[in-house]
mmCIF file as Biopython writes it, N, C-alpha, C and O atoms, coordinates in Angstrom:
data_model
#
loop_
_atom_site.group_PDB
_atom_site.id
_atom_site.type_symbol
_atom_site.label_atom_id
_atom_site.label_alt_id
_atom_site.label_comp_id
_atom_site.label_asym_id
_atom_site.label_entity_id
_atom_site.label_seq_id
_atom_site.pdbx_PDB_ins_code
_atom_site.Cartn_x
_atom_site.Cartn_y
_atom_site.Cartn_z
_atom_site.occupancy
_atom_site.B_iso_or_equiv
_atom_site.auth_seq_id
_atom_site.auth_asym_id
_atom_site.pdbx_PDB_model_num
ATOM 1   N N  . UNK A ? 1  ? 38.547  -64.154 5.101   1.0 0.0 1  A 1 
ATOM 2   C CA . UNK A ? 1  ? 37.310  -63.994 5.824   1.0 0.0 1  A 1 
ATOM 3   C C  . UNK A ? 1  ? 36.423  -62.990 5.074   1.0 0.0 1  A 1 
ATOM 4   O O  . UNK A ? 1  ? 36.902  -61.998 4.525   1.0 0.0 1  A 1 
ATOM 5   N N  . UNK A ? 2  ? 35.311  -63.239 5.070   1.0 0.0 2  A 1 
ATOM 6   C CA . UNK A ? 2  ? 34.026  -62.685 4.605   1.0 0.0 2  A 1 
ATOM 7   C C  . UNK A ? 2  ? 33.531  -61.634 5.289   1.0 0.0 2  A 1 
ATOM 8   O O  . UNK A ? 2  ? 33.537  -61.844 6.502   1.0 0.0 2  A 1 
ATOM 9   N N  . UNK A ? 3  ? 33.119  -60.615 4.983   1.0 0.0 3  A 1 
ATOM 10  C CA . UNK A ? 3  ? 32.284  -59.355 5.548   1.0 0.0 3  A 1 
ATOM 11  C C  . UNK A ? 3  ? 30.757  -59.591 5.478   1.0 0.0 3  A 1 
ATOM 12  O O  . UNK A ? 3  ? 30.133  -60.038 4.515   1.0 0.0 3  A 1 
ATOM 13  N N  . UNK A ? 4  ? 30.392  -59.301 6.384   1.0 0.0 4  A 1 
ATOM 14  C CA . UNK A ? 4  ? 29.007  -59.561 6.759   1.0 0.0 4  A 1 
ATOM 15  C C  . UNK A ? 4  ? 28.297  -58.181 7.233   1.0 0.0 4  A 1 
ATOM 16  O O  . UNK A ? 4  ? 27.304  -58.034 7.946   1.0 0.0 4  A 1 
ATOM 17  N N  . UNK A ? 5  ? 29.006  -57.358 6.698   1.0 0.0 5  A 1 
ATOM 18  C CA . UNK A ? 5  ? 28.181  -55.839 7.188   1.0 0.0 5  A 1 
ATOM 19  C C  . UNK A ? 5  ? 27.460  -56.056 5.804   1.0 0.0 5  A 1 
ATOM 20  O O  . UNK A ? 5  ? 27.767  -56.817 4.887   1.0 0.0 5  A 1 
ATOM 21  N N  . UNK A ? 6  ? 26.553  -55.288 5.903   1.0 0.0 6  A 1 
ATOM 22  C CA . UNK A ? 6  ? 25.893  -54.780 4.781   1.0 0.0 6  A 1 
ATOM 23  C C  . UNK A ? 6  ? 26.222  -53.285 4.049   1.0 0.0 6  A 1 
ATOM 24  O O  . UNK A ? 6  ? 26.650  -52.382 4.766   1.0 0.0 6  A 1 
ATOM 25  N N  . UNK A ? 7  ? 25.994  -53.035 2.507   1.0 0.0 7  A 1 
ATOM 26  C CA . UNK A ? 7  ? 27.226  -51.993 2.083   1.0 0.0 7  A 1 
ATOM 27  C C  . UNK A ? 7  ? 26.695  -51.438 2.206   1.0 0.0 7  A 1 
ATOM 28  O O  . UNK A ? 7  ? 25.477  -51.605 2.137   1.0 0.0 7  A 1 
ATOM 29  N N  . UNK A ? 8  ? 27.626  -49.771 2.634   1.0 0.0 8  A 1 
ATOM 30  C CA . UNK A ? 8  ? 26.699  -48.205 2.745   1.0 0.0 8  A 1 
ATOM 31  C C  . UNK A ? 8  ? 25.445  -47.770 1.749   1.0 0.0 8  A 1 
ATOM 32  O O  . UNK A ? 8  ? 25.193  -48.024 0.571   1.0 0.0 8  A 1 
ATOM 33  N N  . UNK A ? 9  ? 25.047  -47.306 2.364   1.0 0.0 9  A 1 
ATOM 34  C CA . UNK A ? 9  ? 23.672  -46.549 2.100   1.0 0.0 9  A 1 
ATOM 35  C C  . UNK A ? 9  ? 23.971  -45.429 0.803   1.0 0.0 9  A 1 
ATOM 36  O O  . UNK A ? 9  ? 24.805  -44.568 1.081   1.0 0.0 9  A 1 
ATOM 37  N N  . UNK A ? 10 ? 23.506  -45.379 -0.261  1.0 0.0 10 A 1 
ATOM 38  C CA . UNK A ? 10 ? 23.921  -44.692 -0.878  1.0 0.0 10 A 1 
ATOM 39  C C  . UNK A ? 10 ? 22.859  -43.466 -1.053  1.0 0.0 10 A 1 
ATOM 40  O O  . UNK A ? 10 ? 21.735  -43.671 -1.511  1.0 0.0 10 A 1 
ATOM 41  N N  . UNK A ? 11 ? 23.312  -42.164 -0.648  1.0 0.0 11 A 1 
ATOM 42  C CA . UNK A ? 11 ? 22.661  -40.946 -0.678  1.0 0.0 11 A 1 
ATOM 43  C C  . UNK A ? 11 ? 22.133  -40.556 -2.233  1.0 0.0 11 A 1 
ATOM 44  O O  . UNK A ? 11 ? 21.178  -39.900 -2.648  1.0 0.0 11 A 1 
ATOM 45  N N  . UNK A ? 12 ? 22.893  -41.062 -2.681  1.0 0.0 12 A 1 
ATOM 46  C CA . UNK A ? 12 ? 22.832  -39.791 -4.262  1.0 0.0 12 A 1 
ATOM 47  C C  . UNK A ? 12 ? 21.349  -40.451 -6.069  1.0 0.0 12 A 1 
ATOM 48  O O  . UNK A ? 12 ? 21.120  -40.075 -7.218  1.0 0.0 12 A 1 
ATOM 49  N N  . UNK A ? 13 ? 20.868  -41.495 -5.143  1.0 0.0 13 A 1 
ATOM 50  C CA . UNK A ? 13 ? 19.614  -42.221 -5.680  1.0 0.0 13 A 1 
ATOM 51  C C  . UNK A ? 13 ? 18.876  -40.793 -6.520  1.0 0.0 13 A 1 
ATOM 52  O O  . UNK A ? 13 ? 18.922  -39.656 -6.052  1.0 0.0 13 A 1 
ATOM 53  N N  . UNK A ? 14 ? 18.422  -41.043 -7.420  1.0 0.0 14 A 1 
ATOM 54  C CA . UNK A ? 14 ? 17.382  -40.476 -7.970  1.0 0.0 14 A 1 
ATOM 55  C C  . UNK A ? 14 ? 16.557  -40.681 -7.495  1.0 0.0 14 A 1 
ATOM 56  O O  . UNK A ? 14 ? 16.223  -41.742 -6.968  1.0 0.0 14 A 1 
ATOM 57  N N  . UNK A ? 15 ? 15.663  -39.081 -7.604  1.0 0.0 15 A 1 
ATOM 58  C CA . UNK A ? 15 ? 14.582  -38.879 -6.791  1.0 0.0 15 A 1 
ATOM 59  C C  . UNK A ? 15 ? 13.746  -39.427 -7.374  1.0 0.0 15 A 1 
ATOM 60  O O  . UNK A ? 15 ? 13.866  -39.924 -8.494  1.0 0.0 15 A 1 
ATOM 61  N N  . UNK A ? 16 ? 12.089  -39.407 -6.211  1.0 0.0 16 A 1 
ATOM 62  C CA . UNK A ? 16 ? 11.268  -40.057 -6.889  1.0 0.0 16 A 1 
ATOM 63  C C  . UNK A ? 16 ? 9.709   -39.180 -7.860  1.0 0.0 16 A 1 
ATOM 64  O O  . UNK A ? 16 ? 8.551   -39.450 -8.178  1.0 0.0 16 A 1 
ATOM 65  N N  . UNK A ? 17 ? 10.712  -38.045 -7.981  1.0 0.0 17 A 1 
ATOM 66  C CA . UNK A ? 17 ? 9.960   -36.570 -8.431  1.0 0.0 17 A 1 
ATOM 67  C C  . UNK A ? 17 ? 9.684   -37.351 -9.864  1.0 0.0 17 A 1 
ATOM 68  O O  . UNK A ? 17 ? 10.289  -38.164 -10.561 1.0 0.0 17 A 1 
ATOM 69  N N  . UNK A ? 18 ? 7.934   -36.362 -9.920  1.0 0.0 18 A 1 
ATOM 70  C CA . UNK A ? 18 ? 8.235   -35.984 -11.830 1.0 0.0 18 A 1 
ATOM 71  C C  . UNK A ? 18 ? 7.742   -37.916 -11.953 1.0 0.0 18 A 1 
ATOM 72  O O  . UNK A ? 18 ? 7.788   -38.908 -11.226 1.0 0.0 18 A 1 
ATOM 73  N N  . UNK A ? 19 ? 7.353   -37.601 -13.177 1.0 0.0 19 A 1 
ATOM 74  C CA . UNK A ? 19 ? 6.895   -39.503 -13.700 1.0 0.0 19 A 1 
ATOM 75  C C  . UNK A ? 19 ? 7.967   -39.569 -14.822 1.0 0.0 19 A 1 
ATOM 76  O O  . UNK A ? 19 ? 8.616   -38.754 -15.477 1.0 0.0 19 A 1 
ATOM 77  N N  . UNK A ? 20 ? 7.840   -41.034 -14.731 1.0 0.0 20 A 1 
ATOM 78  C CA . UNK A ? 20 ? 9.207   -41.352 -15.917 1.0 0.0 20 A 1 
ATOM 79  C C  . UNK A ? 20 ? 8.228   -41.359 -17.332 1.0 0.0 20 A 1 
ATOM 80  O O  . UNK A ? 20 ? 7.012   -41.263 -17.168 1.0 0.0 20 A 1 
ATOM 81  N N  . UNK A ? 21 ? 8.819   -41.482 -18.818 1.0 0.0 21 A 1 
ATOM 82  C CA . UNK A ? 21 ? 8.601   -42.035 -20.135 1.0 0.0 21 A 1 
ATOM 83  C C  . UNK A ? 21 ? 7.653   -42.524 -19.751 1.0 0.0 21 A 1 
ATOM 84  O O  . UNK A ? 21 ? 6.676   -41.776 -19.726 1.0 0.0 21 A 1 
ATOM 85  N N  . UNK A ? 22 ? 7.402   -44.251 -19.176 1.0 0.0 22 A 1 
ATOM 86  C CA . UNK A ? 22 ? 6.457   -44.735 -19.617 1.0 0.0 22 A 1 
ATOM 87  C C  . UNK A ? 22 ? 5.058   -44.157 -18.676 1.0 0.0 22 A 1 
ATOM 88  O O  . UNK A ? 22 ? 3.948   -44.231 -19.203 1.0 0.0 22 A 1 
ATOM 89  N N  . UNK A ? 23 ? 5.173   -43.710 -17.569 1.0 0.0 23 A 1 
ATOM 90  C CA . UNK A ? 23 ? 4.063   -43.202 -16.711 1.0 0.0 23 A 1 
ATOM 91  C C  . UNK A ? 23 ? 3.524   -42.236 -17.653 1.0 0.0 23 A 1 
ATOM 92  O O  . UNK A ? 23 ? 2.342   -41.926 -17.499 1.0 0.0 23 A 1 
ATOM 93  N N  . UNK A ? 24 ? 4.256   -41.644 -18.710 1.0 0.0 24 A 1 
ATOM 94  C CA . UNK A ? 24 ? 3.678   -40.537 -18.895 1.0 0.0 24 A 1 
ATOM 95  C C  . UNK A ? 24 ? 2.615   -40.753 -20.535 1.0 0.0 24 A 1 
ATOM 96  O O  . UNK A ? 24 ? 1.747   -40.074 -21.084 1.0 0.0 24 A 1 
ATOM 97  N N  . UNK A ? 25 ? 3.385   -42.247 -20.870 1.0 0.0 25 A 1 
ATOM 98  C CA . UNK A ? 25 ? 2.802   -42.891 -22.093 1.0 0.0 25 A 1 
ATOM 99  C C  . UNK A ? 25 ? 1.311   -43.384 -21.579 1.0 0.0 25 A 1 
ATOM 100 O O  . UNK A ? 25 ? 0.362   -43.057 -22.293 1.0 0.0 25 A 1 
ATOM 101 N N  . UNK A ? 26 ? 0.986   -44.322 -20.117 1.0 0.0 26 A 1 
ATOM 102 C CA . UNK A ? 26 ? -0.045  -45.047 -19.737 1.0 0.0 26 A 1 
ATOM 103 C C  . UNK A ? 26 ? -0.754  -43.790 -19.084 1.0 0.0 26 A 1 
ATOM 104 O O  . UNK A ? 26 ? -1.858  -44.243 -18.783 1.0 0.0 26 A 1 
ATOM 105 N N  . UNK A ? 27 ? -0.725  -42.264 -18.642 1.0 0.0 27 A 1 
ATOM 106 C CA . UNK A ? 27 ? -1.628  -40.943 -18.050 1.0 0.0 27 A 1 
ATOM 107 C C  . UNK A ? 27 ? -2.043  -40.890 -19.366 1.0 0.0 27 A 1 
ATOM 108 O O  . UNK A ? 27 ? -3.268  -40.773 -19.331 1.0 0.0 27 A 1 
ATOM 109 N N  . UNK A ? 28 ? -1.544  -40.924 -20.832 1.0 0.0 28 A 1 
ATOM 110 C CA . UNK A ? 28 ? -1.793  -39.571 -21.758 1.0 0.0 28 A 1 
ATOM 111 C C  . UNK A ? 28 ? -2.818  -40.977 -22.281 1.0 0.0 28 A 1 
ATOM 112 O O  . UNK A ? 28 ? -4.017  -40.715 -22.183 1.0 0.0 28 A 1 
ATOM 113 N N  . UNK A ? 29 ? -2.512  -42.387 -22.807 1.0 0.0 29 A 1 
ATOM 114 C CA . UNK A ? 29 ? -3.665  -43.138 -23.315 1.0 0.0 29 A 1 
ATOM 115 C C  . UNK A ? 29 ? -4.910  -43.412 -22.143 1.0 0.0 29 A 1 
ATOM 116 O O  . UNK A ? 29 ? -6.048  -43.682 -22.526 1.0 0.0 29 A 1 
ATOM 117 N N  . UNK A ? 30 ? -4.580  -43.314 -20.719 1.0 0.0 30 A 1 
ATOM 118 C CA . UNK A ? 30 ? -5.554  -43.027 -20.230 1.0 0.0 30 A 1 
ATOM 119 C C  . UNK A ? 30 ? -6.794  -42.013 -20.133 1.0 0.0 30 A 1 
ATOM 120 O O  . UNK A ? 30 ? -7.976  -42.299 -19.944 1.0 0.0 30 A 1 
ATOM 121 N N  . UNK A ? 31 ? -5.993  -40.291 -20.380 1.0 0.0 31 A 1 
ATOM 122 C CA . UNK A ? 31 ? -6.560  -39.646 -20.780 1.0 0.0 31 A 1 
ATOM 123 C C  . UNK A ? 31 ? -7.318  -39.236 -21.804 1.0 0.0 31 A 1 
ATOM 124 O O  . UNK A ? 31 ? -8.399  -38.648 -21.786 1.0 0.0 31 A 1 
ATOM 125 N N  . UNK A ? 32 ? -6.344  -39.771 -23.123 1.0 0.0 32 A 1 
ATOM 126 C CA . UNK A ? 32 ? -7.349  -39.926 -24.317 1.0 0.0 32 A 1 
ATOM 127 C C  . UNK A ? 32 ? -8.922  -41.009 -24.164 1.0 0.0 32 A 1 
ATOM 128 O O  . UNK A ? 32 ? -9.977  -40.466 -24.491 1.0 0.0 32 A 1 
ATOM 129 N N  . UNK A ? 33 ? -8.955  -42.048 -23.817 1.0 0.0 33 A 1 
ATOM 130 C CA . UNK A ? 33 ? -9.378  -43.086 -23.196 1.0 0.0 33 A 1 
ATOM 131 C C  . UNK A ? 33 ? -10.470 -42.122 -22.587 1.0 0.0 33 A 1 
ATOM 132 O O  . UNK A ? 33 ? -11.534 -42.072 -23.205 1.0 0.0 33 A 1 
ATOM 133 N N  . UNK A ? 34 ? -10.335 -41.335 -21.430 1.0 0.0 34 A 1 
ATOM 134 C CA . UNK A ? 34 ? -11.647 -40.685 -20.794 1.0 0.0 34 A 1 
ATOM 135 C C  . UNK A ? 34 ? -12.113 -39.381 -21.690 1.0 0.0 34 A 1 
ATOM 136 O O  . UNK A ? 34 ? -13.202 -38.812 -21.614 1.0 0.0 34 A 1 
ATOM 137 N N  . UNK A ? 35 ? -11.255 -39.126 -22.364 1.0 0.0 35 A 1 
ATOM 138 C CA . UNK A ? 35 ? -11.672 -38.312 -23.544 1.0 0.0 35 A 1 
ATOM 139 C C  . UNK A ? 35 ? -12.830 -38.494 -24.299 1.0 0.0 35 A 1 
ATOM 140 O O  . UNK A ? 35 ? -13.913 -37.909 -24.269 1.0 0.0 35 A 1 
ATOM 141 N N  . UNK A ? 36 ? -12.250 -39.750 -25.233 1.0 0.0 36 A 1 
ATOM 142 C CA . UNK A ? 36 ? -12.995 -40.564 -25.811 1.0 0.0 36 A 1 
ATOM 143 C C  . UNK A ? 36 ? -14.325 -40.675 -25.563 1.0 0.0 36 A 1 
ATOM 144 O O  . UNK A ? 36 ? -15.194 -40.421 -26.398 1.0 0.0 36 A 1 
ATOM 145 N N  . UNK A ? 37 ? -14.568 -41.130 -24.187 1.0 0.0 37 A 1 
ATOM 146 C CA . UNK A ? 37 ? -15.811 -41.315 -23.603 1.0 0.0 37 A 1 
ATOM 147 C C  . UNK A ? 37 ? -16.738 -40.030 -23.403 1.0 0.0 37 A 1 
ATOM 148 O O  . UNK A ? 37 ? -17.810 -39.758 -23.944 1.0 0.0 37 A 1 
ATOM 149 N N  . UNK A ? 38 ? -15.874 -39.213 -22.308 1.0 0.0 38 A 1 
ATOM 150 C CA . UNK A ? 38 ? -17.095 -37.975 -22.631 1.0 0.0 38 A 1 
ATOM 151 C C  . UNK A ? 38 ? -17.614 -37.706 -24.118 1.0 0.0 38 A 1 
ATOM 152 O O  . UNK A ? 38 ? -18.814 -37.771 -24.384 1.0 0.0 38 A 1 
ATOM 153 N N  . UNK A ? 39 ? -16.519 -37.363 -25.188 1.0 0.0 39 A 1 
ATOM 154 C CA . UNK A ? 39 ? -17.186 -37.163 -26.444 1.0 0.0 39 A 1 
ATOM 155 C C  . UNK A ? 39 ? -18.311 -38.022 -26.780 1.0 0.0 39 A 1 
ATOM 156 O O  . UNK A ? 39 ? -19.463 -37.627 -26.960 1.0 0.0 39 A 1 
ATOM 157 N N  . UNK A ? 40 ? -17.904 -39.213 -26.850 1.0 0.0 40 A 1 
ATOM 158 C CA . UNK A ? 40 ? -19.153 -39.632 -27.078 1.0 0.0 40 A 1 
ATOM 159 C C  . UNK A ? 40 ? -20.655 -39.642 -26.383 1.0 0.0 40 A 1 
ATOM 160 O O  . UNK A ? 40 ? -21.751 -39.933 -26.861 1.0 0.0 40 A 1 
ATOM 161 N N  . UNK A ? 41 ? -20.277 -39.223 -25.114 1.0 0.0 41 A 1 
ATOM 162 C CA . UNK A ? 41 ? -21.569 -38.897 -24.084 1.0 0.0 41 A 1 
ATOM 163 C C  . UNK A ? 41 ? -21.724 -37.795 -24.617 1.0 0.0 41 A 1 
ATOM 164 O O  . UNK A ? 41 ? -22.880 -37.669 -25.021 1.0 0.0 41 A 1 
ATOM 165 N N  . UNK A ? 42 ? -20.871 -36.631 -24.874 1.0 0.0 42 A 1 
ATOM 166 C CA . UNK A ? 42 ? -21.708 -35.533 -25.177 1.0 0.0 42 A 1 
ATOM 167 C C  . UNK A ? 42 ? -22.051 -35.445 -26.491 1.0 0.0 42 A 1 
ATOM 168 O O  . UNK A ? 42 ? -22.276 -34.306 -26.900 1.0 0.0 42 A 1 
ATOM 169 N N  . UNK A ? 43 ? -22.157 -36.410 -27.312 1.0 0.0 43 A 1 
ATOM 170 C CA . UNK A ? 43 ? -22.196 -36.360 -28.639 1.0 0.0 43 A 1 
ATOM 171 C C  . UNK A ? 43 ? -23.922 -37.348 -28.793 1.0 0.0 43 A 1 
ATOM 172 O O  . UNK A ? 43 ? -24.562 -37.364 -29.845 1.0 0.0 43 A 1 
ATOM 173 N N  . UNK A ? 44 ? -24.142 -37.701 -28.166 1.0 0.0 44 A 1 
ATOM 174 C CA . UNK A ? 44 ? -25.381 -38.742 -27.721 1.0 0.0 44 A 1 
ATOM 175 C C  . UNK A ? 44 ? -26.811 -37.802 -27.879 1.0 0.0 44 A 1 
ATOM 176 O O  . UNK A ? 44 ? -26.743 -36.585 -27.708 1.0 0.0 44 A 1 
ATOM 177 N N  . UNK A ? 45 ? -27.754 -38.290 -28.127 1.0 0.0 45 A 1 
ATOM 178 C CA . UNK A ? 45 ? -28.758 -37.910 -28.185 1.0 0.0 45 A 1 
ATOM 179 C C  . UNK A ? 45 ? -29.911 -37.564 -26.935 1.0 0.0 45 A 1 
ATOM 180 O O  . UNK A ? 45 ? -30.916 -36.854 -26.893 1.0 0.0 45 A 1 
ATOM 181 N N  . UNK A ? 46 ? -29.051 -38.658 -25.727 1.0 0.0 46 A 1 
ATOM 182 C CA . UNK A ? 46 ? -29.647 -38.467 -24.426 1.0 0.0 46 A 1 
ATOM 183 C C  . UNK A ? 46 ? -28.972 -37.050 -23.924 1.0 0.0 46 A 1 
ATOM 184 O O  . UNK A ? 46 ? -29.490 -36.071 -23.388 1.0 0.0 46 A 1 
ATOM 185 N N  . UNK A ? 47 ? -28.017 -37.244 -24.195 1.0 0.0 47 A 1 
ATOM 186 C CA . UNK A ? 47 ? -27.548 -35.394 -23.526 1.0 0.0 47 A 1 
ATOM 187 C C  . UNK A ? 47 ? -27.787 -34.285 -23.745 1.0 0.0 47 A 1 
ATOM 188 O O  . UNK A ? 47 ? -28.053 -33.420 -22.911 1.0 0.0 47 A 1 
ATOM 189 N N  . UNK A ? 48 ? -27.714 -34.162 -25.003 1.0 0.0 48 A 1 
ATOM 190 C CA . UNK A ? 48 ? -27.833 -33.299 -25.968 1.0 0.0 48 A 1 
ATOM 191 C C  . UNK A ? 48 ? -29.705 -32.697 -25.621 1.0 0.0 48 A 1 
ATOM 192 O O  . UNK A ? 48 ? -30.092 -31.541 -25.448 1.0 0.0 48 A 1 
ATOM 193 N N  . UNK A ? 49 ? -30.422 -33.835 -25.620 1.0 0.0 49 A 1 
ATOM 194 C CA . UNK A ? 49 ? -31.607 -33.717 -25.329 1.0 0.0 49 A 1 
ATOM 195 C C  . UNK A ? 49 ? -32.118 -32.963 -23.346 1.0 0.0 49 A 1 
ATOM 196 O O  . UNK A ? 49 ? -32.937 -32.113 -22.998 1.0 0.0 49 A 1 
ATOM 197 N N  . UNK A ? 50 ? -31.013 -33.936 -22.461 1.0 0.0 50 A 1 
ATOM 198 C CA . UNK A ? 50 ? -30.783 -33.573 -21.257 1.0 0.0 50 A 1 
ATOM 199 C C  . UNK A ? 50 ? -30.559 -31.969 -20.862 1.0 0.0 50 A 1 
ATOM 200 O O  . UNK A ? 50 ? -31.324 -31.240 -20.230 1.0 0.0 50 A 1 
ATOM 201 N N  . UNK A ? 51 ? -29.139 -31.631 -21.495 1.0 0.0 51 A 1 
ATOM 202 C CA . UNK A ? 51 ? -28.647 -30.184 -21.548 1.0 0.0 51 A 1 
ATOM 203 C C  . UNK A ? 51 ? -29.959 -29.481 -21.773 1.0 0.0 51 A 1 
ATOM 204 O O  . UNK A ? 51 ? -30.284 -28.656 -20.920 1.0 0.0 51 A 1 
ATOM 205 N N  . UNK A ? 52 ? -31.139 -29.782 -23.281 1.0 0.0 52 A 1 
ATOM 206 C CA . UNK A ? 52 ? -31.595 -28.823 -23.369 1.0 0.0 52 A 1 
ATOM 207 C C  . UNK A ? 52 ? -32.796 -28.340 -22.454 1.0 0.0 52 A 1 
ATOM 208 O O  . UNK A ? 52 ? -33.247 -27.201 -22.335 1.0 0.0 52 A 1 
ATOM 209 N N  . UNK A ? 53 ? -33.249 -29.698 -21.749 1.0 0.0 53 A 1 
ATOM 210 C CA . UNK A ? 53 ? -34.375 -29.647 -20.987 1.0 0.0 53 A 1 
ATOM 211 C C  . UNK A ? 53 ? -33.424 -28.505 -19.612 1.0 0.0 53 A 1 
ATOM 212 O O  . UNK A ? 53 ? -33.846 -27.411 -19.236 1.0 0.0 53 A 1 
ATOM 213 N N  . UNK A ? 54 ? -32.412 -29.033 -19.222 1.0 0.0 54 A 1 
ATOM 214 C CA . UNK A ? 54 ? -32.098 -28.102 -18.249 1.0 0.0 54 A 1 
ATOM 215 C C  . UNK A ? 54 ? -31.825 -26.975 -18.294 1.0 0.0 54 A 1 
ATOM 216 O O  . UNK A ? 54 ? -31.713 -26.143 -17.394 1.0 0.0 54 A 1 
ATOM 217 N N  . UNK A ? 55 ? -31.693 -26.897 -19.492 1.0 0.0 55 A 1 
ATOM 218 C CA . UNK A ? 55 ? -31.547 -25.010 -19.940 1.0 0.0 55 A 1 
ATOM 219 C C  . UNK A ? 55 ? -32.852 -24.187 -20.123 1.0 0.0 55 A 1 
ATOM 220 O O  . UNK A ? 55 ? -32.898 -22.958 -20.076 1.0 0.0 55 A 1 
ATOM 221 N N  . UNK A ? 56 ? -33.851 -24.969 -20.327 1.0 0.0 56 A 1 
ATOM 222 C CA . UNK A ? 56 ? -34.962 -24.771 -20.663 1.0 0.0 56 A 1 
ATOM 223 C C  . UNK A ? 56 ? -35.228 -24.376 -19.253 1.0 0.0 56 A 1 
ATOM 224 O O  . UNK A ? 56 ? -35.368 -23.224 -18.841 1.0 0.0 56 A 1 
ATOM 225 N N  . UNK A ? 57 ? -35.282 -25.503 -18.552 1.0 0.0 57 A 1 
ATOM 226 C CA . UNK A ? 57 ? -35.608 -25.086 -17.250 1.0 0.0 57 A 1 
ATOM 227 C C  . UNK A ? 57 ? -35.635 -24.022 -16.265 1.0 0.0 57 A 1 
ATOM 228 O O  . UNK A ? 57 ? -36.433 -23.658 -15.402 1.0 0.0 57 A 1 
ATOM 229 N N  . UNK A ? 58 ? -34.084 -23.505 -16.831 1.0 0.0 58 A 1 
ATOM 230 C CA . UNK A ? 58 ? -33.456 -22.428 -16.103 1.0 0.0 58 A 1 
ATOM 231 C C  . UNK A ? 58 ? -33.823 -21.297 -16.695 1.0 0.0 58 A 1 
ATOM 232 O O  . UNK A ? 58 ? -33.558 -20.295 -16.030 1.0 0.0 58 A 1 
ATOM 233 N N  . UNK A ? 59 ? -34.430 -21.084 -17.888 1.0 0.0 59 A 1 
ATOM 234 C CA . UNK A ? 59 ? -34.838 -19.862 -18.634 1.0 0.0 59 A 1 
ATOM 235 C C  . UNK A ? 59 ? -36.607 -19.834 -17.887 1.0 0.0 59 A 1 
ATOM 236 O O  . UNK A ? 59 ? -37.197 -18.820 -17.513 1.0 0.0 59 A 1 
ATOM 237 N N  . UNK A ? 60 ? -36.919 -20.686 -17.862 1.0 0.0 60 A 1 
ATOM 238 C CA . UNK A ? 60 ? -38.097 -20.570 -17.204 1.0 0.0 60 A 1 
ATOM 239 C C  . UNK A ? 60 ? -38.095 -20.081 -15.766 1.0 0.0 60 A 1 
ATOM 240 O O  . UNK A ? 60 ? -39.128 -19.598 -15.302 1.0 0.0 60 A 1 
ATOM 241 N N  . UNK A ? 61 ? -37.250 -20.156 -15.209 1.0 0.0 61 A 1 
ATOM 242 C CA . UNK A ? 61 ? -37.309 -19.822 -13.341 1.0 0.0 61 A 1 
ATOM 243 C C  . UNK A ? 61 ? -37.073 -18.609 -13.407 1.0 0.0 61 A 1 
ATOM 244 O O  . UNK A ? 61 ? -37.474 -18.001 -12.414 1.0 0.0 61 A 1 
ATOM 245 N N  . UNK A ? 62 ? -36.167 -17.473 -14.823 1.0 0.0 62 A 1 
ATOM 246 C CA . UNK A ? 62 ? -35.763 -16.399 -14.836 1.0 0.0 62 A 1 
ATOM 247 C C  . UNK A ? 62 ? -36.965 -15.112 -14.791 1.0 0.0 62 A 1 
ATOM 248 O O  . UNK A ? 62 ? -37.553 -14.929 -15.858 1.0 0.0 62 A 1 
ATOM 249 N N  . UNK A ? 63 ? -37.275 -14.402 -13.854 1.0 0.0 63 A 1 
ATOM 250 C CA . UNK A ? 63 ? -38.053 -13.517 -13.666 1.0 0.0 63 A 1 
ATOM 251 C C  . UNK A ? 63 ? -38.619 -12.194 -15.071 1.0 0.0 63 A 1 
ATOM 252 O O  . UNK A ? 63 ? -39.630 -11.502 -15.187 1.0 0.0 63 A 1 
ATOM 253 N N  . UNK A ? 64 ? -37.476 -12.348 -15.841 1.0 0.0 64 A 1 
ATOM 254 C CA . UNK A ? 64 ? -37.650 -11.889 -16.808 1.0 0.0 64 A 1 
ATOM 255 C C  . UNK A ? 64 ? -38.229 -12.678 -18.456 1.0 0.0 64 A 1 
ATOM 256 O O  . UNK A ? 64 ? -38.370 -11.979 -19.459 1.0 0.0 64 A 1 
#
């Protein structure tokens, strides 16, 4: 005859702490990836130009 319980529960599973190898391969090319991008936004001629108008700006509101 056949058992039809289902087998114990096993306590001692690895946790689900901490990212494994590959999670940590697909965060770091993701991160390079948004890296990437700001540099090139801040490397752009619209920003560069942006930043300076707003700095400009702010030297102008200064009482001195």
């Amino acid at each position: 005859m056949t058992s039809t319980r289902l087998p114990a529960r096993r306590d001692d599973r690895r946790s689900d702490r901490g990212m494994t190898t590959s999670e940590y391969a697909i965060g770091t090319v993701g991160a390079c990836g948004i890296a990437g991008l700001l540099y090139e936004l801040v490397d752009s001629g619209f920003f560069t130009g942006l930043f300076t108008d707003i700095i400009g700006s702010v030297v102008d509101l200064l009482p001195f």
